[in-house]
C-alpha positions in Angstrom: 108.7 -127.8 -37.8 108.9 -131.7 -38.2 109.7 -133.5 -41.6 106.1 -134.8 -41.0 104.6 -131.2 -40.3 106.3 -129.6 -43.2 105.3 -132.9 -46.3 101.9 -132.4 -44.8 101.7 -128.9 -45.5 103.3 -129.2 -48.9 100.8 -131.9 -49.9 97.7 -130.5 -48.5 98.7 -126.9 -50.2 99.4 -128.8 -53.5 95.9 -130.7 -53.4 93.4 -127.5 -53.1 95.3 -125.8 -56.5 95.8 -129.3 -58.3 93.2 -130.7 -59.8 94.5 -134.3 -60.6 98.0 -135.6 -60.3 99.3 -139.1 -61.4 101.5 -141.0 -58.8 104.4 -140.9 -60.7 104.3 -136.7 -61.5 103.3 -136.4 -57.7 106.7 -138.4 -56.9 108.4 -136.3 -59.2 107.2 -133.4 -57.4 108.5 -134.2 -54.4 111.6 -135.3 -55.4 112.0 -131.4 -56.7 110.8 -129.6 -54.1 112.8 -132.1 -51.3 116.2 -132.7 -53.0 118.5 -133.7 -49.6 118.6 -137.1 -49.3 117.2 -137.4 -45.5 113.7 -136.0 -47.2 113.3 -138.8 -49.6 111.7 -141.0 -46.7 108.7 -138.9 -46.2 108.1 -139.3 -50.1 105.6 -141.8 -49.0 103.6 -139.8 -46.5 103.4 -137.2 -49.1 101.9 -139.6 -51.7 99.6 -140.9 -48.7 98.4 -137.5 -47.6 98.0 -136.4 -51.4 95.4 -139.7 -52.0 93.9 -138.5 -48.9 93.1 -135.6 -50.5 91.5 -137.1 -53.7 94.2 -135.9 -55.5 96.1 -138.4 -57.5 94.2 -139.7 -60.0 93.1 -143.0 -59.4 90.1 -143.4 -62.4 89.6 -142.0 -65.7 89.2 -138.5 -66.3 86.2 -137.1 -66.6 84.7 -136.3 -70.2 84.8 -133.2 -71.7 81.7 -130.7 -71.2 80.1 -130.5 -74.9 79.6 -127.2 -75.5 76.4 -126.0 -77.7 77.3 -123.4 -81.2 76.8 -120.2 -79.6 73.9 -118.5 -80.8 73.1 -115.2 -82.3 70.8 -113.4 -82.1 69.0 -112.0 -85.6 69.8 -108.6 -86.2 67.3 -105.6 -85.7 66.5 -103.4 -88.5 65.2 -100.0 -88.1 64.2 -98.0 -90.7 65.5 -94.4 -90.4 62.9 -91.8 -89.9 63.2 -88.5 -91.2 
């Protein structure tokens, strides 16, 4: 496998289970899982491939869903028959 064959596996598998990443966390990342120094040149291709993928975050996060009080329903009441 080639250093460009196995940062473009990395990144692609790290972009389907992360949802948003900011450059400098994906860096960080990278420099973790590719310690040797020879690695540190494909740090690039792995930023490029992850903003290929949508998955650095380039604009403001979403807002939060607002979520409605839950309601309940009123209790039932049965008389007891005898």
């Amino acid at each position: 496998m080639s250093c460009h064959e196995c940062v473009a596996n990395s990144a692609t598998r790290l972009a389907a289970i992360a949802e948003s990443l900011s450059p400098q966390m994906a860096r960080q990342l990278f420099t973790a899982m590719y310690p040797e120094p020879a690695c540190l040149p494909m740090g690039q291709v792995f930023i490029q491939i992850l903003r290929a993928g949508g998955d650095i975050a380039r604009k403001a996060p979403a807002p939060a869903p607002l979520y409605a009080a839950p309601v309940y329903a009123e209790p039932f009441y049965q008389a007891a028959v005898a």
